[in-house]
N, C-alpha and C positions, 0 to 999 in steps of 0.2 A: 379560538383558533390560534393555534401555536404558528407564529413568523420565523419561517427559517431558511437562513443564505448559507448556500452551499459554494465555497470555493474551489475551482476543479472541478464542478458537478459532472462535464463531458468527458471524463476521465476517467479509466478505468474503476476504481472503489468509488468513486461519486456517482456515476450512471448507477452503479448495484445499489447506494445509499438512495439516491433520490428516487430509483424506484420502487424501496422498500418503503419511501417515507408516504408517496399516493398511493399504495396498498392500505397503511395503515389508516389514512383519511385525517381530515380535519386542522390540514396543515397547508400554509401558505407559502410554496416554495418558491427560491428565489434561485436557479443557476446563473454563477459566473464563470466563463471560462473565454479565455483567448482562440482557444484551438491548433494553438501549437501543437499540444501533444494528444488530447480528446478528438473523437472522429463523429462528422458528421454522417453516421448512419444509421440505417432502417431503425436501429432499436432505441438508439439515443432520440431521433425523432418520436417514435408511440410513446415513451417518457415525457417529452416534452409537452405530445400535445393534452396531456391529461389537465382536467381542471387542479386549476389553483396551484401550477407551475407556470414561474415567468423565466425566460433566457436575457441575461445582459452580456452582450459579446465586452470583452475589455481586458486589457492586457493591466494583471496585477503588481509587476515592474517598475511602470508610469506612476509612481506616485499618484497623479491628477486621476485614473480612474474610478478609485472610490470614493471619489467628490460628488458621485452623481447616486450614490447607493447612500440608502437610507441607514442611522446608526442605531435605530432603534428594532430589536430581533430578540425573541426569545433565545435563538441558538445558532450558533456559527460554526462551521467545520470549516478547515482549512485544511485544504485537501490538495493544493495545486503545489507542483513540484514536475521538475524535471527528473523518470528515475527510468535507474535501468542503468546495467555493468555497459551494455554496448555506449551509451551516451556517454557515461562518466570515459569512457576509456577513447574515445574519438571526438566529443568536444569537453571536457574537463570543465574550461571557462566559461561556457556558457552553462555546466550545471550549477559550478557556482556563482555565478551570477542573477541568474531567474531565482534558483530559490532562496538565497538569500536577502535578495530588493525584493520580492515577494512577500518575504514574513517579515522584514522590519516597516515594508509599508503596511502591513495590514496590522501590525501592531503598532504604527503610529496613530493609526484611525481609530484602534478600539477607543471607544469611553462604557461606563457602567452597563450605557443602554443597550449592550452588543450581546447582553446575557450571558449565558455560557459557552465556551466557546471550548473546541474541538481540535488541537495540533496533531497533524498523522508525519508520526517520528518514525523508526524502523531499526530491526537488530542489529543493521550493521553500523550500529551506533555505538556499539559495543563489542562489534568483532574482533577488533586490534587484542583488546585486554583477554578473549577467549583464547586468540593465537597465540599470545605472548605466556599463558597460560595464569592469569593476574583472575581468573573470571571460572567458576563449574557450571558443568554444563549437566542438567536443563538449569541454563540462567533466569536468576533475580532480576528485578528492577536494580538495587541501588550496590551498581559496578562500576567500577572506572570508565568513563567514557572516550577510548584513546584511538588514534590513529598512527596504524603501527609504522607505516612507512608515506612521510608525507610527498615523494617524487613520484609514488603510486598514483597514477590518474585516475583507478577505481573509488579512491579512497575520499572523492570530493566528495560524492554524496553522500555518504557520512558525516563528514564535515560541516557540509552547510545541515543536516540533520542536529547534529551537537549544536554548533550555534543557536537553530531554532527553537530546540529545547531550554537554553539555558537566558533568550530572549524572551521565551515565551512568559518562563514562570516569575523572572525579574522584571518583568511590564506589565504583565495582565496585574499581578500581586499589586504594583506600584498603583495601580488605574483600579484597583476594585472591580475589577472582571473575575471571574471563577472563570478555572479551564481544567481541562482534564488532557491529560498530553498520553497517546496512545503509541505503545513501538508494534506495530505491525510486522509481522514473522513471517513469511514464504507464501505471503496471501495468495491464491491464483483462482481461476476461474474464467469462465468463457469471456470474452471480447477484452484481455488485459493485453493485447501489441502481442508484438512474434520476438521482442528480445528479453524473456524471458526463458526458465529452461523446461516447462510443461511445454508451451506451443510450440518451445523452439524445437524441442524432441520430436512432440508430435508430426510440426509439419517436414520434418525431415524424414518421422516415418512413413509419411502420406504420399511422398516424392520417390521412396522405398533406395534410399541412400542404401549401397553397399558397398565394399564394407561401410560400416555405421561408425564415425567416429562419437568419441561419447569421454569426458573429462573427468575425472574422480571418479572413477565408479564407486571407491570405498567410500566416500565423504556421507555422512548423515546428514540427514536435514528432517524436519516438521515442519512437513505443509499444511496451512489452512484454507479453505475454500471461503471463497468471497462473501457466501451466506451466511456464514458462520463468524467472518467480521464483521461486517454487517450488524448482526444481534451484537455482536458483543459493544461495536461502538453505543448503539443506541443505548441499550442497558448501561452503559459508563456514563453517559451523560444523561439516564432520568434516574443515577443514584447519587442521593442529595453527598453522601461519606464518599463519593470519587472525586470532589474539587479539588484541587489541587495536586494531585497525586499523576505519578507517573505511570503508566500501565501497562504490560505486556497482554498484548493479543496476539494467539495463536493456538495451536492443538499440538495440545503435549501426549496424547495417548499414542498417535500411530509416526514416532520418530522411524526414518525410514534411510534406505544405502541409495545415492543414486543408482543403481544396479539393481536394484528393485522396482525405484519408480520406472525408470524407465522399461525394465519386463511388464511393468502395469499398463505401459503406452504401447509397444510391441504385440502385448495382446490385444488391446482394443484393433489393431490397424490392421494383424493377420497375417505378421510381418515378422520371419526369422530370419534377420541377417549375421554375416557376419559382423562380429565386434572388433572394432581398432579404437583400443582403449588409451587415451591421451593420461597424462600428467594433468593434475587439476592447474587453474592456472593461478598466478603468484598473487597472495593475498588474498588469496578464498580460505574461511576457514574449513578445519577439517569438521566439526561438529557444529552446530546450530540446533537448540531447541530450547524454548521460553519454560520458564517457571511464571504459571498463572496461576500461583495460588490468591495472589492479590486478588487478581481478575473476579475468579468464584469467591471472594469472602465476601466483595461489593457487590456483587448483582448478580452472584447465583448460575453464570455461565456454563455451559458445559456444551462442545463441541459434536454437534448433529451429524455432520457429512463425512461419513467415513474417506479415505484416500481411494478406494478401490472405484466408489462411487464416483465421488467427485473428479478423479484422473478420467472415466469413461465417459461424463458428460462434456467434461469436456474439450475431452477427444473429439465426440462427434460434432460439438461448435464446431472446432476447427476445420473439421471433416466440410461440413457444410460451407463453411467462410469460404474454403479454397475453391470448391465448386462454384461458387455466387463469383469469385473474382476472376475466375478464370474463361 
């Protein structure tokens, strides 16, 4: 039986991770999460109560937390982070600060016995040098990792992203830990928060905002569906040729205009409004979308849930959520 502590489990990509991992069976799950940013509901509990998941509430911050977590685990995700454009641009120092003291404490605890372990980095680890135009797009793993303007308050989480990555693989390396460090690409899917720009469109369509204001509409992006990270983190960490290596996750077939997605969300809702088309705002790139060919060489990936699909499921999460809270 495979031992596995999930950091962040109550958080968006951890909830979909942990309960891909009691579907698969034969695994001893361990969530940790504060619940700053993961929510205590309906669905995060039927995860929890399945056999052979345990919950440790504890803030990963405190140093002294993982004094009480066992160091011996097949497999370790690290998954807790403060994210999100709204956060970084309304408290800046607290995103750098949580996930920074987050991932130097959790790499001060690793030792060998922590197994392999699992860092969730993100593209915009790499946006600066796409803007700057230092980077092609669909990008590579191995590009400059820059921050194009550091007075940018969006641009923290990035930041402490970069660090985590370049902590990661100069500690785990030092400690004889194997890790696989993943940049996660436009992940989304039902129950990831409302500051995001799937929900956020959504529940603005659901509210039937008119006119509709709407930012970049020309800007590209490649969204991937949380299932579809999901498989792919798993397959990165049971392929022995992924240690140490840095990996883009995402879906490169259906790169898409915000002015598309969003016709994609307009149609689930049933909703022709007027369009009041903003300026995208400063520091967002104009293109986003991963080069995975890494991804497919190591473990054979290849992205299942089309956008047309995955935007209409979930739409109607959202659909539902605002009904349930309202």
């Amino acid at each position: 039986m495979a031992r596995i502590l999930v950091l962040g489990g109550a958080g968006f990509v951890g909830c979909h991770l942990v309960d891909r991992l009691t579907i698969e069976g034969g695994h001893a799950v361990t969530v940790l999460d504060d619940f700053s940013r993961g929510r205590r509901d309906a669905e995060l509990a039927a995860v929890l109560a399945r056999p052979g998941v345990t919950l440790v509430e504890a803030d990963l911050t405190d140093a002294e937390s993982l004094a009480r977590i066992d160091k011996a685990w097949d497999e370790v995700y690290m998954l807790a982070a403060v994210v999100g454009v709204r956060h970084a641009m309304n408290d800046p120092a607290r995103v750098v600060r949580v996930n920074t003291l987050a991932t130097l404490n959790v790499l001060d605890w690793l030792t060998p016995d922590a197994g392999r372990i699992f860092f969730a980095s993100t593209s915009e680890a790499y946006a600066g040098a796409v803007d700057l135009g230092w980077a092609t797009v669909p990008t590579p793993e191995r590009v400059p990792l820059v921050i194009a303007d550091v007075e940018n308050p969006r641009f923290t989480y990035a930041a402490t992203k970069i660090l985590g990555e370049t902590a990661m693989i100069h500690v785990a390396r030092a400690r004889g830990v194997p890790f696989v460090i993943g940049r996660l690409h436009n992940v989304y899917g039902p129950r990831m928060g409302t500051d995001h720009v799937i929900p956020e469109l959504s529940l603005r369509a659901l509210a039937r905002e008119d006119p509709f204001r709407v930012y970049g509409l020309a800007q590209r992006r490649a969204f991937c569906h949380v299932a579809d990270a999901v498989d792919a983190i798993r397959r990165l960490m049971a392929a022995p040729d992924a240690a140490g290596h840095i990996v883009n996750i995402g879906n490169d077939r259906e790169e898409t205009t915000v002015e598309a997605l969003l016709a994609l969300i307009l149609r689930a809702a049933d909703f022709a409004p007027v369009l009041d088309a903003q300026p995208a705002p400063a520091g967002s790139v104009e293109r986003r979308c991963p080069d995975i060919s890494l991804l497919r060489s190591l473990t054979g990936f290849a992205p299942r849930v089309s956008l047309s699909d995955g935007v209409r499921t979930t739409f109607d999460w959202y659909r539902r959520w605002r009904r349930a809270a309202s």
